[in-house]
C-alpha positions in Angstrom: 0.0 0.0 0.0 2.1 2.9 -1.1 0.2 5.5 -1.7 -1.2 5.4 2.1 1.5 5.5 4.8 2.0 2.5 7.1 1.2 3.9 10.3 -2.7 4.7 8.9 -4.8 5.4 11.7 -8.2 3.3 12.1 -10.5 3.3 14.7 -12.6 0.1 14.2 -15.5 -1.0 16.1 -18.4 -3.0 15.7 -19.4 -7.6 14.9 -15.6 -8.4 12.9 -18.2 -10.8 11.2 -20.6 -8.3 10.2 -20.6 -6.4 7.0 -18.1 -3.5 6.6 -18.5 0.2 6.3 -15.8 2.5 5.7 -16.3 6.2 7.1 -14.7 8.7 5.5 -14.6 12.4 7.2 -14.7 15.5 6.1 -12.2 18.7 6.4 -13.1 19.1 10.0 -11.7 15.5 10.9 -12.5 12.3 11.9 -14.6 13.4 15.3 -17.1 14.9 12.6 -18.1 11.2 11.8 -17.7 9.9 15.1 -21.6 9.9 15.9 -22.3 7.7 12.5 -19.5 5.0 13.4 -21.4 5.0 17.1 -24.6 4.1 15.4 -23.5 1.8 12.4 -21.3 -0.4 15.0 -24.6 -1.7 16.5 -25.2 -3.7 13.4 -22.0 -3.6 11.1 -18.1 -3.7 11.3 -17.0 0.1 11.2 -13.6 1.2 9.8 -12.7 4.8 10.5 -9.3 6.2 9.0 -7.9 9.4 9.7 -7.0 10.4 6.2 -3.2 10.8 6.4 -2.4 15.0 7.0 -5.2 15.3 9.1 -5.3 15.8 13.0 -1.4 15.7 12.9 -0.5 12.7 11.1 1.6 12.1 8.6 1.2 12.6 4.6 3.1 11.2 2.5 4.5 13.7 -0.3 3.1 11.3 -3.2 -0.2 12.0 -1.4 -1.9 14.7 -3.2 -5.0 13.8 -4.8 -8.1 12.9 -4.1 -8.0 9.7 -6.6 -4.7 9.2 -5.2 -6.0 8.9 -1.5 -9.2 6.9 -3.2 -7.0 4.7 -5.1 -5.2 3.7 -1.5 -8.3 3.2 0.1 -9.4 0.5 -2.2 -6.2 -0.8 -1.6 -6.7 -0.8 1.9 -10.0 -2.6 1.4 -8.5 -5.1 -1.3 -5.1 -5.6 1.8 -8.0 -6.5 4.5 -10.1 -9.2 2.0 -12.6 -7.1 2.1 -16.3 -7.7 0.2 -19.5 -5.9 -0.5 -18.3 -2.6 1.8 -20.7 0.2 2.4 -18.6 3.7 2.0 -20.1 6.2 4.0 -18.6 10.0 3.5 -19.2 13.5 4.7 -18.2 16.5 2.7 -14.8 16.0 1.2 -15.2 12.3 2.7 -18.5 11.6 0.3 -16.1 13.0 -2.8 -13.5 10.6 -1.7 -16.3 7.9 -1.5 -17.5 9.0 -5.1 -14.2 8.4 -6.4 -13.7 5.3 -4.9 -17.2 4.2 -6.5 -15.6 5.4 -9.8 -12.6 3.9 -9.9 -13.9 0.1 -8.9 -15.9 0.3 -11.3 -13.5 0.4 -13.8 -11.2 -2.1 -12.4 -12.0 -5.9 -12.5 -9.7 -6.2 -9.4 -12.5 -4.5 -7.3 -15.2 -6.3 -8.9 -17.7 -6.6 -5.6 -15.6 -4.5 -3.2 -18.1 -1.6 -3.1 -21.2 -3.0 -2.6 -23.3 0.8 -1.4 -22.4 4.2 -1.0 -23.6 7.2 0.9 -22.7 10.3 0.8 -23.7 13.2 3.0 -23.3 16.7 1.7 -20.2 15.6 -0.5 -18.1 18.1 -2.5 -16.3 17.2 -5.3 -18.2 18.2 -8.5 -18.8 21.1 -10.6 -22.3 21.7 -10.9 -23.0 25.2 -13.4 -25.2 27.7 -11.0 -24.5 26.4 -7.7 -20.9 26.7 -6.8 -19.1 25.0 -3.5 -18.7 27.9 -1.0 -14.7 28.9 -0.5 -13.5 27.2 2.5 -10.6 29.3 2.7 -11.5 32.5 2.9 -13.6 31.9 5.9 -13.4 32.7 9.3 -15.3 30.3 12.3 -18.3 32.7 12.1 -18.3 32.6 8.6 -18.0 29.3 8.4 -20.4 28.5 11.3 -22.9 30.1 9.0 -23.2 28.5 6.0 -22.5 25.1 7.4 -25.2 25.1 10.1 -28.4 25.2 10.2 -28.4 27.1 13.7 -24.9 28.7 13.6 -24.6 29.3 17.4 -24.2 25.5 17.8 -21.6 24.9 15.3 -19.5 27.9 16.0 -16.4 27.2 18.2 -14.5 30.9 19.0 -10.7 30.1 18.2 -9.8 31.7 21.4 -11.2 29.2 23.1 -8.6 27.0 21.8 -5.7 25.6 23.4 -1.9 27.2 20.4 -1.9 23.0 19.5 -5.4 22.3 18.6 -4.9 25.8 16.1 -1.7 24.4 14.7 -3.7 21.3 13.8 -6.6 22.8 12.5 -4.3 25.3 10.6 -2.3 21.8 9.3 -5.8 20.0 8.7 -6.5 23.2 6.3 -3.2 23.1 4.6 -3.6 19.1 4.1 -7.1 19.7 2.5 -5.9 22.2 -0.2 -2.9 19.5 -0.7 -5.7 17.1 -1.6 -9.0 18.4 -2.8 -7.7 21.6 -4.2 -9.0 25.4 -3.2 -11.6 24.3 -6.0 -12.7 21.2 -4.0 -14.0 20.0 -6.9 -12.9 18.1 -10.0 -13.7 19.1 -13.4 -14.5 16.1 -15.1 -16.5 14.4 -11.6 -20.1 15.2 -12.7 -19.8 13.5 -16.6 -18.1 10.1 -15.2 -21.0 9.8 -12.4 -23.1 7.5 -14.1 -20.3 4.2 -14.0 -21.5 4.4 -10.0 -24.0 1.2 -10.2 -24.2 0.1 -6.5 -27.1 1.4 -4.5 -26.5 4.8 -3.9 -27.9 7.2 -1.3 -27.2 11.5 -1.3 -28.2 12.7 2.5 -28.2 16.7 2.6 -29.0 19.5 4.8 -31.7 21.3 3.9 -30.0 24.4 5.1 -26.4 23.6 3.7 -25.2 26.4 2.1 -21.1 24.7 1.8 -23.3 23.0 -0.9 -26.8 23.3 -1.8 -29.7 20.8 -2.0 -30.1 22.0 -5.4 -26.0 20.8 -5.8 -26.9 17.7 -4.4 -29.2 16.9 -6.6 -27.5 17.2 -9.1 -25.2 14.8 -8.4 -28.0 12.2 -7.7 -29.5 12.7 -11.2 -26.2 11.7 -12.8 -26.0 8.5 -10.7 -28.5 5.8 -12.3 -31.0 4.8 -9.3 -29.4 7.1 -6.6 -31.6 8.3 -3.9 -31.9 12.0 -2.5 -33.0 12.9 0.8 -33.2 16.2 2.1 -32.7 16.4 6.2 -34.7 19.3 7.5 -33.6 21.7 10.1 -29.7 20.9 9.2 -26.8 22.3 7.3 -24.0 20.3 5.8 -23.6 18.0 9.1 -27.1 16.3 9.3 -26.1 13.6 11.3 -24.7 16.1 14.2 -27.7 18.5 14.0 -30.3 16.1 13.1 -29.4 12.8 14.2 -32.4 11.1 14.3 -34.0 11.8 11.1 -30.6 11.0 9.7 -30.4 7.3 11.0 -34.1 7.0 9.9 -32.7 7.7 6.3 -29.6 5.9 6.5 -31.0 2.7 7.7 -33.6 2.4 5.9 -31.7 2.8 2.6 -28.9 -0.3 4.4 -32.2 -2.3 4.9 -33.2 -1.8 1.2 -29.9 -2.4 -0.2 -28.9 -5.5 1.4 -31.9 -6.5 0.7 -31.2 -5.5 -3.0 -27.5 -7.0 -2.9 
């Protein structure tokens, strides 16, 4: 596995007998998934890296992609003897898991390795009109706004930081433009969508303004058979804001596509 270091960090938890689901976090690290590998390990084996670069581990220089960090997953997957995986991602996480989807599907090496994927409020495409909000140039407040659907719960003032949690958010940051680019997107994601043939769910915010319902659906639309569900009364973390109603959704579509598989 040489695209992903050897000192990966994965939480797993969960029935080693059950079926696997890789969770893939988002720029704000792996404690922003922490509440869907909680739920999932009631019923499924849960495998939770910190991508490499984030929350002060270590990147290695050949790591700057996104398909480069997919392309090591799958490895990763392929390493453990992995079958019929669910990926599960959240913002840059659901792009990784969307590229992942991609590339087995055009490699007979990963033929049943990705057996479902959700992705929840991913980034990654270029859809015309609604554009991914800039990351970069925001502050917490700003930040806090368009990613919440009540801002006062998701803002965190900096000053109530200890100097090393700032350095790693400030290295988390510079790891993410590394990776996904200050675009976050890729140019060519939207047209290649429809190779993604395992049952596919899209879980947004209703009030995510990072990226919009409307971008969200987009995505779904290129995906043959995908399914969009809009959370209501949460921005681009529905599982921390609207937990409930996000489970609802998620298992529900599991149910369906074992089911299905």
């Amino acid at each position: 596995m040489d695209i992903l270091p050897e000192d990966l960090i994965v939480a797993s938890s969960g029935d080693p007998r059950a079926r696997t689901v890789l969770i893939l976090h988002g720029g704000g690290g792996p404690q922003t998934v922490a509440t869907i590998a909680v739920h999932l390990a009631e019923t499924m084996q849960v495998l939770m890296p910190t991508h490499p670069g984030w929350e002060g581990t270590r990147r290695p220089e050949s790591l700057t992609s996104v398909a480069r960090l997919a392309a090591g997953y799958l490895e990763f997957l392929v390493e453990r003897g992995a079958r019929d995986v669910v990926l599960v991602g959240s913002s840059i996480g659901g792009w990784i898991a969307l590229e992942m989807a991609l590339q087995a599907a055009d490699d007979e090496r990963y033929q049943g390795l990705i057996g479902a994927l959700i992705d929840i409020d991913g980034v990654g495409a270029v859809v015309a009109g609604e554009p991914i909000a800039d990351f970069f140039t925001l502050d917490a407040r700003g930040l806090a706004e368009i990613a919440w659907h009540d801002p006062e719960r998701g803002y965190v003032d900096p000053a109530a930081l200890t100097d090393e949690r700032r350095a790693v958010l400030r290295t988390n940051a510079s790891t993410m433009a590394v990776i996904a680019g200050r675009s976050m997107s890729d140019a060519g994601m939207l047209g290649r969508l429809d190779a993604i043939t395992v049952p596919t769910l899209l879980v947004w915010g209703e009030s995510d303004r990072v990226v919009t319902p409307a971008y969200g659906q987009a995505i779904a639309d290129r995906i043959p058979a995908a399914r969009f569900v809009q959370i209501p009364a949460a921005g681009h973390l529905p599982h921390l804001e609207a937990p409930d109603a996000t489970w609802a959704v998620i298992d529900r579509f599991l149910s369906d596509a074992t089911a299905l598989g």
